[in-house]
C-alpha positions as a Markdown table, in Angstrom:
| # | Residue | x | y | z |
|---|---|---|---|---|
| 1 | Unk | 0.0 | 0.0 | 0.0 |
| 2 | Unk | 3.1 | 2.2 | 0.6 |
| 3 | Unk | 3.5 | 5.2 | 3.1 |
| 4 | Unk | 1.2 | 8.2 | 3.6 |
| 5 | Unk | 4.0 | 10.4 | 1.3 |
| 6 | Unk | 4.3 | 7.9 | -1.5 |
| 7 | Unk | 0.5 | 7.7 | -1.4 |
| 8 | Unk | -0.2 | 11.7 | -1.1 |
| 9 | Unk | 2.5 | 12.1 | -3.8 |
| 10 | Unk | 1.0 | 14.4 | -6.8 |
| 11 | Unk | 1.1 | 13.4 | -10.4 |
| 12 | Unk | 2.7 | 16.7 | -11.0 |
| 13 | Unk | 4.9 | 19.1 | -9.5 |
| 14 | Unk | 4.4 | 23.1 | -9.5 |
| 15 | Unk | 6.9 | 25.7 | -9.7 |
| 16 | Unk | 6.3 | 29.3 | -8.3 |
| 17 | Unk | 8.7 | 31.7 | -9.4 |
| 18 | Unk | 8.2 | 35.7 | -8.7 |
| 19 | Unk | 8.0 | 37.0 | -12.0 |
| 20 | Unk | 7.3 | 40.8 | -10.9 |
| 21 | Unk | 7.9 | 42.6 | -7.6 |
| 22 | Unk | 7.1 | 46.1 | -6.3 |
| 23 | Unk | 7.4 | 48.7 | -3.7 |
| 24 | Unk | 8.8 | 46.8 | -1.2 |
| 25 | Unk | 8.1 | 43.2 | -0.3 |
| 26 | Unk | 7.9 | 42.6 | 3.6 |
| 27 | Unk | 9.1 | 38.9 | 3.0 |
| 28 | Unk | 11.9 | 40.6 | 0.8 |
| 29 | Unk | 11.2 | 38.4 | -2.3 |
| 30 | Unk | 12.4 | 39.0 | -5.4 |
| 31 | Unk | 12.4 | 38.6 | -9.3 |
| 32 | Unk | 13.8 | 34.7 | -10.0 |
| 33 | Unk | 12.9 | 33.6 | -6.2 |
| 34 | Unk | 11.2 | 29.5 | -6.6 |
| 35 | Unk | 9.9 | 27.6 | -4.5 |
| 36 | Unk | 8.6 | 23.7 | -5.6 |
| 37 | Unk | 5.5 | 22.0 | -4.7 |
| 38 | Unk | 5.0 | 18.4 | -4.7 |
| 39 | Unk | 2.0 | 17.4 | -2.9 |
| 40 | Unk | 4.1 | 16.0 | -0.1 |
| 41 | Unk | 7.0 | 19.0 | 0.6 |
| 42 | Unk | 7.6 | 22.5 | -0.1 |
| 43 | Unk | 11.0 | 23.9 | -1.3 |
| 44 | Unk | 11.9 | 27.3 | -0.7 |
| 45 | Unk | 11.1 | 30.2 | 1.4 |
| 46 | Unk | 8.0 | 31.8 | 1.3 |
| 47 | Unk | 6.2 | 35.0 | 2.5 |
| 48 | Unk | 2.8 | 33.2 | 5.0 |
| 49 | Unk | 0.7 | 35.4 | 3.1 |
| 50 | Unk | 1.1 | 34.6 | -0.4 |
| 51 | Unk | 1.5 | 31.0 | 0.8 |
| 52 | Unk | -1.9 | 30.9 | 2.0 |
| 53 | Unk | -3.7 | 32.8 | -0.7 |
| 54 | Unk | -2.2 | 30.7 | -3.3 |
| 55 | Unk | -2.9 | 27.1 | -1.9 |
| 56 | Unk | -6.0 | 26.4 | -3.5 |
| 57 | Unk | -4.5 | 27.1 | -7.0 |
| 58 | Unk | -1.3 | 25.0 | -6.2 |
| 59 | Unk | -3.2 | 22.2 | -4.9 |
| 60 | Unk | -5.5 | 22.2 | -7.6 |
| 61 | Unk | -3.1 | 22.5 | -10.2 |
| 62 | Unk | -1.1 | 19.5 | -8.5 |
| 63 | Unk | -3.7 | 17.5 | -9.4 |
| 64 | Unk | -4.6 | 18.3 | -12.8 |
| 65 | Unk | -6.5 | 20.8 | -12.5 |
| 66 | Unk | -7.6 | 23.5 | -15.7 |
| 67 | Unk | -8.6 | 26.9 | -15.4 |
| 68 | Unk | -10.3 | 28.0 | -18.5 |
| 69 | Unk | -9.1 | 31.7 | -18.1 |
| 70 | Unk | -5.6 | 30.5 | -18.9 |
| 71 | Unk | -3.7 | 30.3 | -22.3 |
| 72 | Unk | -1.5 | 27.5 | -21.3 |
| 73 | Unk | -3.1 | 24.6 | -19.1 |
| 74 | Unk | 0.2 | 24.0 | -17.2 |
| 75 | Unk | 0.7 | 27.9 | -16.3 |
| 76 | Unk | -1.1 | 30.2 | -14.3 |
| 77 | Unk | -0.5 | 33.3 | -12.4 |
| 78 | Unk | -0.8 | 34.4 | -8.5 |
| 79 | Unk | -0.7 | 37.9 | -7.2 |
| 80 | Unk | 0.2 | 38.2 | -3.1 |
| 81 | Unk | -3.0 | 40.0 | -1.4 |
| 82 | Unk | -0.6 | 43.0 | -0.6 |
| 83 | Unk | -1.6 | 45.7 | -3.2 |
| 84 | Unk | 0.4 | 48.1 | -2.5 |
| 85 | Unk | 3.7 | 46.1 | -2.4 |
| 86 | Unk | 2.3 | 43.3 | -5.1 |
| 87 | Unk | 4.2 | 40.2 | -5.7 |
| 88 | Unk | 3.3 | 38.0 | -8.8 |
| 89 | Unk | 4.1 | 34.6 | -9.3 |
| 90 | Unk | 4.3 | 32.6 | -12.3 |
| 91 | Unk | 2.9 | 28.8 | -11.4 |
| 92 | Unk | 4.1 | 26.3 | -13.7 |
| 93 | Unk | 3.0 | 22.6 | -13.8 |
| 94 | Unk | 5.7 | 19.7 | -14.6 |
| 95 | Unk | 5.1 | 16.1 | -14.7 |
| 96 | Unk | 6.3 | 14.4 | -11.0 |
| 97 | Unk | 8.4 | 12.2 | -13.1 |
| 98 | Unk | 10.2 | 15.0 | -14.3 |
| 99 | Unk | 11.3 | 15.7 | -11.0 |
């Protein structure tokens, strides 16, 4: 049956790099900063906030999930709730295997 990891493991992985930044960032991220999602672990630093707002969309698009407002099926894009000091990230979707 395997362990609780190996069984909670997603069919894809999602990277989230910052793609835009301004004012100033609290958390002090930057343009190029990634963090990797795998349905099990999280890689990287990153700011509670924007963590939290964007966990539906990661978990969603760990999974397989499609938003119908997007161009490409395995990217999306997350803003961080602070809109005076914005942060956007670019999600991208990779096969697990590709890990």
């Amino acid at each position: 049956m395997g362990s609780v990891q190996e069984r909670m493991k997603a069919p894809y992985r999602i990277e989230a790099t910052v793609i835009r930044q301004e004012g100033t960032c609290a958390f002090h991220h930057t343009i190029g900063d990634k963090v990797i999602f795998d349905g099990v672990s999280i890689q990287g630093s990153m700011c509670w906030s924007a963590l939290y707002s964007m966990i539906p969309k990661i978990h969603a698009m760990l999974y397989g999930a499609r938003f119908p407002w997007t161009k490409d099926p395995d990217t999306a894009t997350h803003a961080c709730p602070d809109g005076y000091n914005p942060v956007i990230f670019e999600l991208k979707r990779f096969p697990a295997s590709e890990s």
